[in-house]
Structures are given as structure tokens and as C-alpha cells.
N, C-alpha and C positions, 0 to 999 in steps of 0.2 A: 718234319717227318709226316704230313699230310699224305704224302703217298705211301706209307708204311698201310697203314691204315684204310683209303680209298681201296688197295688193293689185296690184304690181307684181313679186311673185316676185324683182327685181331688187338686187343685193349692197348693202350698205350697208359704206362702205369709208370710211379715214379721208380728210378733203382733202387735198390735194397739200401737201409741206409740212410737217405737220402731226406730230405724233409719239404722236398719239394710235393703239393698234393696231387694226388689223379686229375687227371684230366677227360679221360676216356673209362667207359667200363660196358662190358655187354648185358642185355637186357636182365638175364639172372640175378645177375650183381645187381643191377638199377635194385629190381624186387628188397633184396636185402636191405640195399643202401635205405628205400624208404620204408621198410619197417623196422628201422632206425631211427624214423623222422625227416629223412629228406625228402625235399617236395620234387613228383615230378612235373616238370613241365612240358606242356603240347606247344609248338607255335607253330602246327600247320594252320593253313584258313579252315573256315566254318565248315565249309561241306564235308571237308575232309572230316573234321573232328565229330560232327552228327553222324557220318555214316560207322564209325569206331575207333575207337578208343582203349587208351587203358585206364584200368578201374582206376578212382582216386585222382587221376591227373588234375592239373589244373590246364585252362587252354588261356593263353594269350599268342594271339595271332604275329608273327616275326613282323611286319611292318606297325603293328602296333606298341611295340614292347620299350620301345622307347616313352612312351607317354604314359607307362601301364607298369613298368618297374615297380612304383613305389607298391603296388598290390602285393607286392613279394616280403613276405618276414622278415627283417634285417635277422642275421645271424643264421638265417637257416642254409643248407645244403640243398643245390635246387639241380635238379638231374634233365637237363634237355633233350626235348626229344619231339625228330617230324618223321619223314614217311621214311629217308633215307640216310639221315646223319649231317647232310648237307647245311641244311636253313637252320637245323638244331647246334651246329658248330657256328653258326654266323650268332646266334643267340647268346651262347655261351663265351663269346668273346665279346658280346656289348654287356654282359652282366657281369662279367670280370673285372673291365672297365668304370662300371658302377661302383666292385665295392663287393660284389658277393662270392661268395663259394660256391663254383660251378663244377659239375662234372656232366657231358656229354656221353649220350647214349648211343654205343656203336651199331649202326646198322638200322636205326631207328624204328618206327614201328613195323617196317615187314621183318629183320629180325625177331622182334617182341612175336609177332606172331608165328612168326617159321620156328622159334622155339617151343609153340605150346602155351604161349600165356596168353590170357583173358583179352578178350576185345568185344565189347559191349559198345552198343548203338543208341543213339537217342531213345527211351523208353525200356533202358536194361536189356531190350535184347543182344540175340548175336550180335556182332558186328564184323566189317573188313574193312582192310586195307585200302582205301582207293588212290586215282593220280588225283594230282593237285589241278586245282582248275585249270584250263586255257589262258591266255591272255585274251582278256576280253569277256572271260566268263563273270557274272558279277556274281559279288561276293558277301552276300549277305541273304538274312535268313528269310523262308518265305512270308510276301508280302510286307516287309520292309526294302527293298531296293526301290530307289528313284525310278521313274521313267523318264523319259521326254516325249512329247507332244506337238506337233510343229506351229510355228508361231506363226505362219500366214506369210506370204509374198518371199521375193527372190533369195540365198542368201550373199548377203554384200561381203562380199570382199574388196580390199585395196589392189588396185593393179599391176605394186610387186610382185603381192601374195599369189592373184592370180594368173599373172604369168608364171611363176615360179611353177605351181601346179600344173599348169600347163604343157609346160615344157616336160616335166616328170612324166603325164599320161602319155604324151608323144612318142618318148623313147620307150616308155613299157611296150607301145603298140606294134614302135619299129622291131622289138625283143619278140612279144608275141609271133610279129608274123615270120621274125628269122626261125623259130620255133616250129612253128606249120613246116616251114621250107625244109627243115633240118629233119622231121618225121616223113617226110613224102622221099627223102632220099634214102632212109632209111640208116642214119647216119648214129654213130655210136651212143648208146645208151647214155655214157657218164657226160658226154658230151651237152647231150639234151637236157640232164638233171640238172647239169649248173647254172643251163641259159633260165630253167623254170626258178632255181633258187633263187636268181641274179633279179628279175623278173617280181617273185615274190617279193624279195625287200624292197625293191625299187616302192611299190604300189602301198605295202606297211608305212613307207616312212611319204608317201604322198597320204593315205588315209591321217596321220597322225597332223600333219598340219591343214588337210583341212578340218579337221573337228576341233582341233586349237584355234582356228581363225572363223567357225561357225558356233563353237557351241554358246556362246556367249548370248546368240540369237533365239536360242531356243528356251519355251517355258518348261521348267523343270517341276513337277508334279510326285510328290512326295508323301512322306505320312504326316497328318496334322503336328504343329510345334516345330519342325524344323523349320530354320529358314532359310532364306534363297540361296545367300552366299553358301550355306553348308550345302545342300543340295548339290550346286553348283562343286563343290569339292569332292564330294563323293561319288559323285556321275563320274569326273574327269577319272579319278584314282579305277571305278569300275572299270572305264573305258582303259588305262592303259596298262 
């Protein structure tokens, strides 16, 4: 019943009866539920949860919650929740999975807010709503994110690898210029959007293996005590 819900915003609660628990409830209800005792949970990323929040939450980021679980109270009631219900129902079904008592927050924090309730920012104050990063936006707090720095001379690639690339920027170019050809005629709008879509991913999934066959190359420069190999994992995770 995922589409009940995607499309009616409205709770998905167990039957009258029935001893199966909620699964769903709207931010009002969340309020109750945790002054109750149940914990709510944030798993949007950093930027999001610094720029607002709700009061009391706890944040653990959804690609982290697997390794971050055990921070959770056995026994307690834990109310998920991101910008839009989405990445907070992917949550709520690995801590199900786990072993705990979950209930998802409908409509996630732009409901919370479009209702009237509190959203506070790093420092207590106001806060809002924002999108979730980019891909590619990196995702950590200031002055903790890695850089890279370049490590001096060509970078080597194997001659699969580099023809493989090769051949990918070829065809982008061939797309490109059917692209020019296709604006000079004056030729249908959707027509042109797809060749730019087509175009786009071509060059995403060319950027992504060469920075998988280059980054390896590069000195990763970080905050003191980490070291390389972590660096190296957290660049890669930033980057994709």
C-alpha cells in the first residue's frame, strides 16, 4: 500500500482490532508518540539536519544507520523521519529488520513544518526545510571534508580503461553535435531534451570510471589522525 500513502499523505494505521502495530503516523501524532518516550529519528545528511530540525530528534544519517543502530535503546519506540518520508521509510524497514519498534513519519519534515511545528537550526535558532545535497555535494561538516591535491605528472591509465573512455567521450561528441544540428533546425523541444538527457548520463557514467581508475593517484589531504585508506573512502563515498 506504498502508493496509498505516496499519494494521499494520509496515516497507514493498523485495523480496528487487529494487533498488528502502526507503521505510519503524521507529524502531530509523531509529537505525542514522543512524549511518550519515543525517540524521533532524523536520517537526512548533515547539511540538511544543521540547517533544521526538530527539537529533540536524534540524527543518524540513512547510509550510516547500519553501523549506528546499536546507538538506538533496545526497547524503545523510534519514529523516523527525513525531508519527505522517502529515505525515512527505507530506515524504518532496516530497523524493523534489526529488531526494533518502528513507526515512520508521514510526509517527513516538510509536513512537520507545514503543520506548525518547531524547526530549529544549529545554534537554537529558526530553522527550514532544505533539498538534500546534490550528488557530489560532499557531505560533512565545515572544515572536516577531505580534499585532493594533485600528485604531479600524467594520470596512467591501462589501455582498456582508456580506450573504454575514449570511445564514451567520442559518442558524447557525436550526441553533442547531433544536438547543435537539431537546435539550428529548430527541431522539437522533447526531442532535444532527451538527446541532452542521453548525453548527460553518457559523460556521468564516463566521469565515474575515470575518477575510479584515477583517484587512487591522487594525495588525499585530510584532518590530522585519519588515515590514507580512510580518507581514501570517504573522498570516494563524497564523490558518488
Amino acid at each position: 500500500m506504498a502508493w496509498f500513502t505516496r499519494f494521499t499523505g494520509k496515516d497507514r494505521t493498523a485495523p480496528a482490532g487487529s494487533s498488528r502495530p502502526r507503521e505510519l503516523v503524521d507529524p502531530q501524532t509523531a509529537v505525542g508518540l514522543q512524549r511518550e518516550g519515543a525517540i524521533l529519528l532524523d536520517v537526512r545528511e548533515q547539511q540538511e539536519w544543521s540547517a533544521g530540525r526538530a527539537p529533540k530528534a536524534r540524527h543518524i544519517p540513512l547510509g550510516q544507520l547500519a553501523d549506528r543502530s546499536r546507538e538506538l535503546p533496545a526497547g524503545s519506540t523510534i519514529l523516523t523521519i527525513c525531508r519527505s518520508g522517502a529515505r525515512s521509510s527505507q530506515a524504518a524497514r532496516q530497523l524493523r529488520g534489526a529488531g526494533f519498534t518502528v513507526i515512520n513519519v508521514s510526509g517527513g519534515m516538510r509536513a512537520w513544518d507545514h503543520a506548525g511545528l518547531p524547526v530549529v537550526a544549529n545554534g537554537g535558532g529558526q530553522g527550514r526545510v532544505t533539498e538534500p545535497p546534490r550528488p557530489g555535494t560532499p557531505r560533512y561538516a565545515a572544515g572536516q571534508a577531505p580534499t585532493i591535491r594533485k600528485a604531479g605528472g600524467p594520470m596512467h591509465l591501462d589501455d582498456p580503461t582508456k580506450a573504454q573512455i575514449t570511445n564514451r567521450l567520442n559518442r558524447a561528441r557525436g550526441q553533442i553535435t547531433g544536438i547543435l544540428t537539431m537546435l539550428d533546425q529548430d527541431r522539437d523541444c522533447a526531442d532535444i531534451l532527451t538527446q541532452v538527457a542521453a548525453v548527460s548520463r553518457a559523460l556521468d557514467k564516463t566521469g565515474l570510471v575515470m575518477m575510479s581508475a584515477g583517484l587512487e593517484q591522487c594525495i588525499l589531504a585530510g584532518p590530522d589522525g585519519v588515515d590514507d585508506r580512510a580518507r581514501l573512502q570517504r573522498t570516494l563515498f563524497s564523490l558518488g
